[in-house]
N, C-alpha and C positions, 0 to 999 in steps of 0.2 A: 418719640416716646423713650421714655430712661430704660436702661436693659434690668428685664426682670429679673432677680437672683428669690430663690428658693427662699432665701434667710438673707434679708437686708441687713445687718449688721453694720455699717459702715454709715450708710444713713440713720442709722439710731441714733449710733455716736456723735453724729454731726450736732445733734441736740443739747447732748447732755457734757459734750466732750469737756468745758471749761471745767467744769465741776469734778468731771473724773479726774483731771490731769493734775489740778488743785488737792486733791484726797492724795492722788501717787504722792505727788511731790511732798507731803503732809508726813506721809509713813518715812517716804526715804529720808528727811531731814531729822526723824525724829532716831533713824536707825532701828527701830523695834521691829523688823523685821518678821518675829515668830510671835504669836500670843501676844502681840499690841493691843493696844484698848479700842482699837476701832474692830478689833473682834468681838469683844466683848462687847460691846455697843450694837455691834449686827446681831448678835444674839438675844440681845436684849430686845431690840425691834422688832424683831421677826417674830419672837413669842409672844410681844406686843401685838403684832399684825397678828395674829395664828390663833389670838389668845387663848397661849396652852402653857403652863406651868415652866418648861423646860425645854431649849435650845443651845444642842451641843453642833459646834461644826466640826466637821472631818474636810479629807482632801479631795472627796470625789464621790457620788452617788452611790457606786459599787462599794465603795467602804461604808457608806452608811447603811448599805445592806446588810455587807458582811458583822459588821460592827452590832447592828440588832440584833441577830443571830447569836453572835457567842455570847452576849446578852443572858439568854434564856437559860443556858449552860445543859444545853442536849447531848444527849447521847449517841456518838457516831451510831448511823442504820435507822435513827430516827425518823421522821416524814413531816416534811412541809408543804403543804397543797400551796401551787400556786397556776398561773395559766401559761398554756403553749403559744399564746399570739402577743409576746412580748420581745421587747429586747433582750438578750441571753442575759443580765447580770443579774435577774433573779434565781435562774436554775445553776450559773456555775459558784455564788455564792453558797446558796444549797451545797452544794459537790463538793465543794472546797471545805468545806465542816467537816465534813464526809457523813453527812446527811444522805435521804433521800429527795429528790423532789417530787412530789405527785401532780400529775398534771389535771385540772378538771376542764373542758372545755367552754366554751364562752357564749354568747348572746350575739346572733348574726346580726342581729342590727346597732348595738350600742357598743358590738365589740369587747366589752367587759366580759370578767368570768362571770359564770352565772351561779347562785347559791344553791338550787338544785343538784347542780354537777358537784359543789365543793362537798352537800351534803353526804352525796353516796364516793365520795371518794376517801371518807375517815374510815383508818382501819384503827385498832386497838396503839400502832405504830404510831398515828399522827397526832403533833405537837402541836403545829401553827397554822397559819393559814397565811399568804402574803398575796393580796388582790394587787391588782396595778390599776391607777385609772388614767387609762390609756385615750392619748391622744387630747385629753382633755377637761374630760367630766367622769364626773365619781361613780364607781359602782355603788352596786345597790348595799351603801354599807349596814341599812338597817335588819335585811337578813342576814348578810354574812355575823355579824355582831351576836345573833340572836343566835346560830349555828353555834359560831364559836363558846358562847356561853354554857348553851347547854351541854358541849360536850369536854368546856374546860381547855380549849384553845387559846393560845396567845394569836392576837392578830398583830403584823407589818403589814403597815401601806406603804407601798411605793408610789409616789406623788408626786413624781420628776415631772411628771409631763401635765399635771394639774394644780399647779400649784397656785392660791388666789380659788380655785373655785369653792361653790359653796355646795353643801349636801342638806337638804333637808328633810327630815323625820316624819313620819305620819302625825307626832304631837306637834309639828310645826317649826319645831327648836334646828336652827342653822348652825352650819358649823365649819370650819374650811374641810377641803381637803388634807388628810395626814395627821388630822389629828383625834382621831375618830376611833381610832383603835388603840391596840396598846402602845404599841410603837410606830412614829410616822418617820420618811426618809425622802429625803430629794437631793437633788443634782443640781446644783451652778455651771453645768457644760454652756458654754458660749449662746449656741442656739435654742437654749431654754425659757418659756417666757420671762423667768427673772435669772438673765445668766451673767455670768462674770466675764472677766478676759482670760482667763484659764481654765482650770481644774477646780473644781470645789464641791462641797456639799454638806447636809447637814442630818441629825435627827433631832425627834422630836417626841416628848413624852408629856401628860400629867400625875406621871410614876415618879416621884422623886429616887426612890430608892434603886430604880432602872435609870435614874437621869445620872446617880452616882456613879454606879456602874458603867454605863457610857462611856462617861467621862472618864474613867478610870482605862477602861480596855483601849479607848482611844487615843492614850499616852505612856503606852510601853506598861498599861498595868497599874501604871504608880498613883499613889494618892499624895503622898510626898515626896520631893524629888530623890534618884538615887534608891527611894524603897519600892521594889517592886511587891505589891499584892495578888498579882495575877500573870498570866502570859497576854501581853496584849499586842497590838499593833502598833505603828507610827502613822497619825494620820491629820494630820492639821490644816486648818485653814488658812492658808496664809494672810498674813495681815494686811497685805495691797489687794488681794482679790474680797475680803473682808469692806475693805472702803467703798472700793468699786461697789461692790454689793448693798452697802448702807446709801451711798445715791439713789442706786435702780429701783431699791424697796419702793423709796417715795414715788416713781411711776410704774408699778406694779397694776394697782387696779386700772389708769388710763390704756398700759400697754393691753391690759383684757379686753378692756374696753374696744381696739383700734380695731384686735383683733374677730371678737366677737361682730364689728360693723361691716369687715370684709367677709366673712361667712354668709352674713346676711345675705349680702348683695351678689353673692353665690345662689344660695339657694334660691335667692327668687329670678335672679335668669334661667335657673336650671327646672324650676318647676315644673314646666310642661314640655320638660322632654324624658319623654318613657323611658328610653334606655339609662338615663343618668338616677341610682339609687343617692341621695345626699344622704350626709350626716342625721342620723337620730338625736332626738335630743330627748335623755332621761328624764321622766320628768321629775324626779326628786332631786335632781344636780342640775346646777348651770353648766353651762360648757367654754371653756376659754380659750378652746381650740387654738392645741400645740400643732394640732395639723389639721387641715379639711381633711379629709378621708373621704371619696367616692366609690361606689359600686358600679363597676361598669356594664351591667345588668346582659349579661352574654358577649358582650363583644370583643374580640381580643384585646386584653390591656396591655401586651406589650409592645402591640402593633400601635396602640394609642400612645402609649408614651414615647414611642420612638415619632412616630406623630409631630409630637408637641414639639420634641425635640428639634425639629426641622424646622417649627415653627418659632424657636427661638424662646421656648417657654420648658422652664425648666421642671420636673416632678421627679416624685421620689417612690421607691416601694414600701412600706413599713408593713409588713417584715417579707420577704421573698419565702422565707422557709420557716416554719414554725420551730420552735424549740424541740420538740420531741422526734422532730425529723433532720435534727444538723446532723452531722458526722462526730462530734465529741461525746454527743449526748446519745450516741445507739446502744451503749454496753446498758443502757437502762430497761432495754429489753420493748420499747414502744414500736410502732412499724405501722405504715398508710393503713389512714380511717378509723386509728383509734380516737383518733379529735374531728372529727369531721368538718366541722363549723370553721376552728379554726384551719383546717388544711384548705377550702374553699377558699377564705378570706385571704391568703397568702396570694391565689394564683387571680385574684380577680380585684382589689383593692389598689387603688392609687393616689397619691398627697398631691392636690395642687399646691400652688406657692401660697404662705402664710405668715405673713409678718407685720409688724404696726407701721412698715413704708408704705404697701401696697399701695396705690393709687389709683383715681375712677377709670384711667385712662390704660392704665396696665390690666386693671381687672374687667372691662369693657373687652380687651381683646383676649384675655384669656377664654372669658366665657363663650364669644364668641368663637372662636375656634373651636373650643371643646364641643358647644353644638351644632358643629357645622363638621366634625367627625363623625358623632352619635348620632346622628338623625336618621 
């Protein structure tokens, strides 16, 4: 059996590799090194893929957070609701504005925030709202939308980790993820369903006159070169991680696909064992599962993953510590059991391996073992 890795990366490449090396050599001979037309070309396709008005790229998902954000042009002490069972780069974007961030707590089973919690978390303070949809599949964007409206909220999606799924409305109307709110934002990190060979990232609007602005903050400000109109950032896409990216698009949905078929074949080995909670599936969102995600339904999970470890099968925690309880983030005044849900999900949640290599014979002995732990 081939050795399992977390994030096959290597056997992806073996696929597509002519094609990638073909698009390098493309950029390098061409020299255009910054802002090449195969940026411009990725942006085009993507809001083709997206179909959403406007596609700006940046250098990296946290810039395309921070990049929303000064966007809106808030006022330092302001409030951003977003959730604690995330990766930190929504709360220290927040911070970095010198924002606040408010935290609402989330949905034991889908993991997302929940619009309940975002509802009673608006004070007179709060500006935005910025949902994640984590791990996979979309929150519930149709309440969150309907909160935000009624109270005059800008919403940011962070859609790193969902990127390709679809959301659908009670009138039926689909839509991917990220593009659903005011402003959407994703990541090209390596190990993301659609990731580059580096650093990248993008946003996304059908606000033109926020797509200007983007655009503007995303290049030192300037609208014309040399004239600055704002204080912006430097944050570009580069043009070889651009190409690379205009390949991957075209297997975007099969890579869902790959992924979506190993879940499956999770959940149904794991079905009749009690201890093992699987993945929820929303039912207004598909799921493209950037990670499985299981509940270890009481059983030590760190004894489980050390486990696995033994057994040559690699797993991950996402997240160990919820945001409102790191060490950066205490001067926010938060402390055990103000999120409950999400403080739970930290000490008991585990990612088996999830990639479009996976194969019957590696995920055969995954499952097996994992219920031959749990039992």
């Amino acid at each position: 059996m081939q050795k399992i890795k977390m994030v096959d990366l290597e056997g992806q490449h073996e696929k597509i590799g002519r094609e990638i090396e073909e698009a390098i050599k493309k950029v390098i001979d061409s020299t255009a090194f910054i802002k090449g037309p195969e940026v411009y070309a990725f942006q085009d396709n993507l809001a083709s893929y997206l179909d959403v008005k406007h596609v700006i790229g940046c250098a990296n998902g946290t810039d395309a957070l921070q990049v929303a954000l000064m966007s809106l042009d808030l006022n330092p002490g302001e409030e951003v609701i977003t959730t604690p069972f995330t990766f930190v780069s929504t709360a220290e974007t927040i911070c970095l504005l010198g924002l606040k961030p408010v935290f609402a707590d989330v949905d034991p089973n889908t993991f997302n925030i929940c619009p309940e919690k975002i509802e009673k978390a608006i004070t007179p303070k709060t500006r935005a709202v910025m949902p994640v949809h984590l791990y996979g599949q979309c929150c519930d964007m149709e309440k969150i939308m309907d909160i935000a409206d009624k109270n005059g909220l800008i919403v940011i999606e962070d859609a790193a980790q969902a990127l390709g799924a679809h959301y659908t409305n009670s009138n039926g109307f689909k839509s991917k993820a990220g593009v659903i709110g005011d402003i959407g934002c994703t990541s090209f990190f390596p190990t993301k369903n659609l990731g580059c060979y580096g650093d990248g990232g993008a946003l996304f609007t059908n606000n033109s006159k926020l797509a200007e602005k983007i655009t503007m903050l995303a290049n030192h400000g300037m609208k014309a070169k040399y004239y600055q109109e704002t204080v912006g950032i430097n944050s570009r896409l580069d043009t070889i991680q651009a190409a690379i990216l205009n390949i991957k698009l075209k297997h975007l949905d099969s890579y869902n696909l790959r992924r979506r078929e190993a879940a499956e074949f999770y959940d149904n080995e794991f079905k009749n064992n009690k201890k093992i909670i699987t993945p929820q599936r929303y039912e207004q969102s598909d799921h493209i599962f950037h990670q499985y995600t299981l509940k270890t339904g009481g059983a030590d999970r760190d004894e489980m993953k050390r486990y696995l470890e033994s057994e040559n099968i690699p797993s991950m925690i996402y997240y160990p510590v919820p945001v409102h309880l790191q060490k950066a983030y205490k001067k926010l005044g938060f402390t055990e059991g103000d999120f409950p849900v999400a403080e739970q999900l930290s000490k008991t949640v585990i990612s088996l391996p999830m990639h479009t290599e996976l194969n019957q014979e590696q995920l055969s002995y995954i499952t097996t073992k994992v219920n031959e732990y749990l039992n």
